[in-house]
BATIKOL-89682 format. One record per residue (C-alpha): residue number from 1; x, y, z; residue in one letter. Coordinates in nm, 2 decimals, always signed. Example, Ala and Ser with C-alpha at 12.3 -4.5 7.8 and 13.67 -1.06 7.14 Angstrom:
<rs>
[r 1 [+1.23 -0.45 +0.78] a]
[r 2 [+1.37 -0.11 +0.71] s]
</rs>
This chain:
<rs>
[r 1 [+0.00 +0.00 +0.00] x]
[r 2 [+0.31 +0.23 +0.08] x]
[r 3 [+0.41 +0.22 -0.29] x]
[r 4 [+0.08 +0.37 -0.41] x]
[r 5 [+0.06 +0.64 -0.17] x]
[r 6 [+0.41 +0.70 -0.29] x]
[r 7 [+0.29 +0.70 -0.64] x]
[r 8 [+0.00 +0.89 -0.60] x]
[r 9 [+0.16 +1.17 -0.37] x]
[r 10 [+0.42 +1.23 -0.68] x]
[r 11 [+0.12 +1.29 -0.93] x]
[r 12 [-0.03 +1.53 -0.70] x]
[r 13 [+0.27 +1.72 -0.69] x]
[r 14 [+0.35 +1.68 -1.06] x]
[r 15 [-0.03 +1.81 -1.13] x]
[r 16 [+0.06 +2.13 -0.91] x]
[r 17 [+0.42 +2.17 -1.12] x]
[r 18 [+0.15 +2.16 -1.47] x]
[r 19 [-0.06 +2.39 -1.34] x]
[r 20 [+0.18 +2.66 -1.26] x]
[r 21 [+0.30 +2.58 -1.56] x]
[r 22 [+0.02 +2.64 -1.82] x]
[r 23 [-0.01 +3.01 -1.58] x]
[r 24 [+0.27 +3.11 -1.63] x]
[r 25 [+0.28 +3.01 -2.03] x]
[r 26 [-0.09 +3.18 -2.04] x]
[r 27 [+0.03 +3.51 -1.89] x]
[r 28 [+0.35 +3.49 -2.10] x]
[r 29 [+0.09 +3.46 -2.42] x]
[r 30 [-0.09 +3.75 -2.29] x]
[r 31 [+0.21 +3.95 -2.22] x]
[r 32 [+0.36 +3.88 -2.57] x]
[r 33 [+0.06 +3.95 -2.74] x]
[r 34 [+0.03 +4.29 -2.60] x]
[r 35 [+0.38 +4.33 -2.69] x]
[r 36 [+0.29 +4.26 -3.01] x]
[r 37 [-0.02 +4.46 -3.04] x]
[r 38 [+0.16 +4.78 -2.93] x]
[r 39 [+0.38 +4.68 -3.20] x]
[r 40 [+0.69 +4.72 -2.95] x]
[r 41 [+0.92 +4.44 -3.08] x]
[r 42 [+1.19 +4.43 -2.84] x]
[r 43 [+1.45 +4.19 -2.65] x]
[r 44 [+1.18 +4.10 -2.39] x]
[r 45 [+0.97 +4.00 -2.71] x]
[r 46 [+1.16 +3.77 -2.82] x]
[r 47 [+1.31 +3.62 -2.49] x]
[r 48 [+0.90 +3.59 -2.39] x]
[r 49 [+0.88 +3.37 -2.75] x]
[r 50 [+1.14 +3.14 -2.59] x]
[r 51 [+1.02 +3.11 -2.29] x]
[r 52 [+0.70 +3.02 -2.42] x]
[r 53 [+0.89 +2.71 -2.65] x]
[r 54 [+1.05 +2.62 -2.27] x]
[r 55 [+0.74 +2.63 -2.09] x]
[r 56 [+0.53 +2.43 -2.33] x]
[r 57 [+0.80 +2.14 -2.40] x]
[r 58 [+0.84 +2.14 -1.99] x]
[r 59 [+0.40 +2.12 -1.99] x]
[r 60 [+0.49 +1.86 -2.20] x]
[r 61 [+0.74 +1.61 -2.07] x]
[r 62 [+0.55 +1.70 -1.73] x]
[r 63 [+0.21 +1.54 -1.91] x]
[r 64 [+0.39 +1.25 -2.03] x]
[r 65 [+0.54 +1.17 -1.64] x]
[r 66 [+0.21 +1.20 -1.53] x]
[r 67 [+0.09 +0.95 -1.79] x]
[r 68 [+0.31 +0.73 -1.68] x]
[r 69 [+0.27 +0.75 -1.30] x]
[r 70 [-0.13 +0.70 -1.39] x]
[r 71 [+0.00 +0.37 -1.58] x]
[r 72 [+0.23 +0.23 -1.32] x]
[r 73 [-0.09 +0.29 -1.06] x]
[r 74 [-0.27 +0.09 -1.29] x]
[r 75 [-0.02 -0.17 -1.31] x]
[r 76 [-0.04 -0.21 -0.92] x]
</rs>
């Protein structure tokens, strides 16, 4: 029973991690496009277009350890 509490307590936490996530890559979206529509293309521009490509591949590989968690519960 210790192993699925274990499991479960790292999805929880790993949910929390994806939800901060998609914030802060929805308010870097909203900053970027109000960047954008001011038509002030600057540094921060572009370095809030990178971030965005960090934060979405880190949503992602976040997703997929959470797939797999789910899985190995299910396995159990």
């Amino acid at each position: 029973m210790a192993k699925i509490d274990e499991i479960k307590a790292h999805i929880d936490w790993l949910k929390e991690l994806f939800k901060i996530l998609v914030a802060m890559l929805v308010a870097d979206i909203a900053g970027i496009s109000k960047l954008y529509l001011d038509q002030n293309i600057n540094i921060i521009f572009y370095s809030g277009v990178l971030l965005i490509i960090v934060l979405s591949l880190s949503a992602s590989i976040t997703s997929k350890k959470i797939e797999k968690h789910i899985k190995e519960l299910g396995d159990l």
